[in-house]
N, C-alpha and C positions, 0 to 999 in steps of 0.2 A: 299746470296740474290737471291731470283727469280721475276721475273717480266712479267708476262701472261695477255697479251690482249684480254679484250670482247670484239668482235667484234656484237654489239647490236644496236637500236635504235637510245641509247645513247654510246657510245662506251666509255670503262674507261680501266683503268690498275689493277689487281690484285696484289699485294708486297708481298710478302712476305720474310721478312727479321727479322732479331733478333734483337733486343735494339732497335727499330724504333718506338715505342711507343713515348717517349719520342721527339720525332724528328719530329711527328705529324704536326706541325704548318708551318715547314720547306718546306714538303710531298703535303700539300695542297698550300701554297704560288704558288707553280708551277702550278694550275690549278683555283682558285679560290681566289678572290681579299679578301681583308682584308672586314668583313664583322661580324654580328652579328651570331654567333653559338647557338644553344641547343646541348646542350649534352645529350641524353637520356642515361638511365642506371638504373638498380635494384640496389637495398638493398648490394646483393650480392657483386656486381663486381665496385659501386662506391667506396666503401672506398678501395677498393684496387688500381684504375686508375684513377679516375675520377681526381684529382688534376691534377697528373701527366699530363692527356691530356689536363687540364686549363689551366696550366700552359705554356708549348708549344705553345697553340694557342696566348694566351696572350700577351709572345713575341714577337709571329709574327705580330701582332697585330692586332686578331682578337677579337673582345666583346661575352662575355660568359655567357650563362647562362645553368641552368642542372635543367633536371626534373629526377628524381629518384623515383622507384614505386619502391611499392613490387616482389619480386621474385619471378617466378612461371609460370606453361601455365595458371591456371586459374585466371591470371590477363590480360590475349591474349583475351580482349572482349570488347564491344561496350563501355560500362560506362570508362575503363578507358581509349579508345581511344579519346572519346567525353572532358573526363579531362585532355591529352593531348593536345588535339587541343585547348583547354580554355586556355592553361597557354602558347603554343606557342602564340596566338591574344595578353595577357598580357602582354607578353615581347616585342610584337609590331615588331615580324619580319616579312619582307617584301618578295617579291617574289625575290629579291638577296640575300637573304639569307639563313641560311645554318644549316641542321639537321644533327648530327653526331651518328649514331646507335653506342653506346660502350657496348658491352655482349655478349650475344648467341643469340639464334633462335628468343625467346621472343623477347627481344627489339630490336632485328633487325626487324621482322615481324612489330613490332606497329611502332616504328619508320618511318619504309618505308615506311607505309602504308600511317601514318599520312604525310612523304612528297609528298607523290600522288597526297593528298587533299585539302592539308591545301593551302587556295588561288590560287587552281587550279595545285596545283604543286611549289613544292620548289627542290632546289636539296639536298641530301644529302650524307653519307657517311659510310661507314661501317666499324667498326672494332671488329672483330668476334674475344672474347676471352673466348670461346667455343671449343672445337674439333669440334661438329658437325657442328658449323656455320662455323667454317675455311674452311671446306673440303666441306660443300653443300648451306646452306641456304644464305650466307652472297654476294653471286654470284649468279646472273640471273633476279635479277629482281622481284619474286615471292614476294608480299608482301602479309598481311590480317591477320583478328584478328577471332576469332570462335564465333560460334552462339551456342545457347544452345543445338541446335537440328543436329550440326557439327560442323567439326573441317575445319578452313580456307574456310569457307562459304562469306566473307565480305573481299572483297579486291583488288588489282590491279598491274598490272605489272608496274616496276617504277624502273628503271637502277639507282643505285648508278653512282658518279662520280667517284670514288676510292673507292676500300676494302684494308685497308692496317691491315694486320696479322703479327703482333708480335706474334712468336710462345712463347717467353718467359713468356706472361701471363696463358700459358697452367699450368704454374709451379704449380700452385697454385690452379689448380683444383684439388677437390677429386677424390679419384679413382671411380668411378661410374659415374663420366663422360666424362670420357676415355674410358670409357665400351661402355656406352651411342653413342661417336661420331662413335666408330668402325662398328655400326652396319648399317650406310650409308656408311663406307668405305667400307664395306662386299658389298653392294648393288651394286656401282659404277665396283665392279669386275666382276659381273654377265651381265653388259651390251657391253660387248664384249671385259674384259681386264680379261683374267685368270691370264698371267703373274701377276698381282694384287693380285689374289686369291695364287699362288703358294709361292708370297711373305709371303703374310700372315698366308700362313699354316707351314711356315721354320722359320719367327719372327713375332708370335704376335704381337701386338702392346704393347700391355699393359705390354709383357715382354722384348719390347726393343724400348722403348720411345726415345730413340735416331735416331729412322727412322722418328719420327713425321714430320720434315721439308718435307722430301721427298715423302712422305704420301702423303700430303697436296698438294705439285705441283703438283702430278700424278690426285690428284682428280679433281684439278680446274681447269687441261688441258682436263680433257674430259668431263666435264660439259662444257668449253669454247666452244668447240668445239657441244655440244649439242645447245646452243642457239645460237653459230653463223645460224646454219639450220634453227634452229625452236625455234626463242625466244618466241614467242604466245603459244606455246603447241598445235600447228596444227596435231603433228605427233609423229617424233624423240624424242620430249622433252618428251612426256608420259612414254615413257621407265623411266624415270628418278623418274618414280611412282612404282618404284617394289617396293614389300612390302608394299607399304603403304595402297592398300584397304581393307585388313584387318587389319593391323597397326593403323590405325586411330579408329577401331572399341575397339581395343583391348584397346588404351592410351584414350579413352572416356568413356568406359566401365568403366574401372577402374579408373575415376575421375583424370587422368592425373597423378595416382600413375605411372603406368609404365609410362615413359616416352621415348618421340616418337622413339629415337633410338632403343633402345630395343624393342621397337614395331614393327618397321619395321623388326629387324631383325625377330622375332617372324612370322611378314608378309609374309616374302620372303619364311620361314619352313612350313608355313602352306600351301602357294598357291605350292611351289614343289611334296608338297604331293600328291594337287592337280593333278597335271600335271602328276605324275607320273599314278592315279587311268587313269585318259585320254590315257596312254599310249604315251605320249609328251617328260617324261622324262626317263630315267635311273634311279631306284631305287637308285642306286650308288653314283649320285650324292647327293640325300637327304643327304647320309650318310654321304659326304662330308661336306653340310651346317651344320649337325648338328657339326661335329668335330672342325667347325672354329667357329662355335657360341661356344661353349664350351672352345674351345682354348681360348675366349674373353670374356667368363666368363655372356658371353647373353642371355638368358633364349628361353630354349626349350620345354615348356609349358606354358598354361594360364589358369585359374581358370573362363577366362567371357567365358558365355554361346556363344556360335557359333549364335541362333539367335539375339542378343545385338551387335555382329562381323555385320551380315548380315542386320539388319536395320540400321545401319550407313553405310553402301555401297550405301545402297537403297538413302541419300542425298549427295554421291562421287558429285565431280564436273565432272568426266568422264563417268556419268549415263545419258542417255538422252532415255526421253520414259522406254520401259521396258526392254532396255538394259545398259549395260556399258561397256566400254573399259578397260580390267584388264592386268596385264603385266605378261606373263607367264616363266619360267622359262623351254630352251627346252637343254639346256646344260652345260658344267661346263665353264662357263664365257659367255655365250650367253642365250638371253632375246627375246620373242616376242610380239606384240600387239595383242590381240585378242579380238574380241565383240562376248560377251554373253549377253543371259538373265538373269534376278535375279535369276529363277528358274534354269538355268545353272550353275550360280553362286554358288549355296550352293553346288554341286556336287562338288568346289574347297575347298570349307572350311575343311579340314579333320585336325580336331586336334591331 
């Protein structure tokens, strides 16, 4: 068991412990009175948990109810946020009351988003059974759902009261997304943790799933340590956008086929290039990202055209006027902020 404090707005505990699913009702009893729950959850990941964690709460004697959508990013949008917030009013929970995100990125994102809103603010609570939401999304805050014309266009920062990660629901993911979460633990190593990167290049993940727990601590202690600084995204926290501004162009382009982890990673390989045409990076390094994206089985090509990359930049939230803030890569575990123009911008795109 590990247990990591965000130190945030709202300040909560991160868990991460085995068989604690189940124990759920127990977890919360210590911060949050007996009270009326939604459980949100996809297609996906309710029939495997969703009783499980009624049941728990039930005992403890919280009142339950569960919305379950389809699976998917392209269910991350206003229509089914707006059908969320309908059937939280329906159930009649009040402002003590209490949103529980069970999934990945998706229904953590609508979930959170939806506790931001719904009555000005509800609390809620995360349990990332995801790789990728374990080690980034389901910690800090970031909530919102995508707009046709971008991705997390609609949204707001809003601290969970707890993320409690049972790694044991990982069991049951496919392999691709393991693939998927690796490619923000690839990212998290570029921000000034190579010892991360060195891990990763001696045990992949995906070939030794048995480091998962440990993985996960390492990730959500330097993301903790990222929003202690800078929970708004004044600064510090932008680092924590490698890869993603052309990631997001890439998992948009391509209709949310690739999904975002492999996007990013894809991200982080295309702006190195970048950096290296600038003279920022060490060729060397590329060669590096490319060997751990392959070791991780994470795609080192894209098929969307570089201008489809560069007009989803152009509505980044780190765009303001005819510049943007992109995260450059100047060494092997180290990352810097830099503002360019658009028309600077495509000098990075080098697929």
């Amino acid at each position: 068991m590990d247990t990591i404090h965000i130190q945030a707005s709202t300040s909560y505990d991160v868990i991460i412990k085995r068989h604690s699913l189940p124990h759920i009702g127990e977890h919360l009893q210590a911060i949050k009175s007996a009270c009326s729950v939604m459980i949100v959850t996809d297609d996906h990941v309710g029939p495997l948990y969703a009783s499980t964690v009624s049941k728990s709460l039930e005992t403890a004697g919280y009142t339950v109810h569960t919305y379950t959508f389809p699976h998917g990013e392209s269910e991350k949008n206003g229509h089914r946020l707006i059908d969320l917030m309908e059937t939280l009013g329906q159930a009649k929970l009040t402002r003590k009351d209490l949103i529980i995100a069970l999934g990945g990125g998706v229904v953590g994102d609508l979930a959170g988003f939806a506790a931001a809103t719904y009555l000005r603010g509800i609390d809620y609570v995360q349990v990332p059974t995801s790789l990728l939401a374990a080690v980034d999304s389901s910690v800090g805050g970031k909530t919102a759902v995508n707009l046709e014309c971008g991705k997390n266009l609609w949204g707001a920062f809003k601290q969970p009261i707890l993320v409690l990660c049972d790694p044991e629901t990982l069991s049951t993911l496919p392999k691709k997304e393991w693939i998927n979460g690796c490619g923000e633990i690839i990212k998290y190593g570029f921000l000034g943790h190579p010892e991360l990167l060195d891990h990763l290049r001696e045990r992949p993940l995906i070939q030794y799933p048995e480091d998962v727990d440990s993985i996960i601590s390492q990730c959500v202690r330097i993301k903790a340590y990222v929003v202690k600084v800078d929970e708004h995204e004044s600064g510090l926290r932008a680092t924590l956008n490698l890869g993603h501004t052309f990631g997001h162009g890439i998992e948009h382009g391509s209709d949310f086929t690739v999904p975002h982890g492999n996007a990013v990673a894809l991200g982080l390989l295309i702006m190195a290039r970048g950096a290296v045409a600038h003279e920022e990076l060490d060729s060397a390094i590329v060669s590096s990202i490319e060997q751990l994206l392959v070791a991780h089985e994470l795609p080192t090509t894209t098929k969307i055209a570089k201008d489809l990359i560069l007009e989803e930049a152009s509505h980044d939230k780190k765009a303001s006027g005819s510049s943007i803030t992109i995260v450059v890569p100047t060494g092997y575990g180290r990352s810097a902020l830099k503002k360019v123009t658009f028309s600077e911008l495509s000098t990075y795109c080098i697929m």
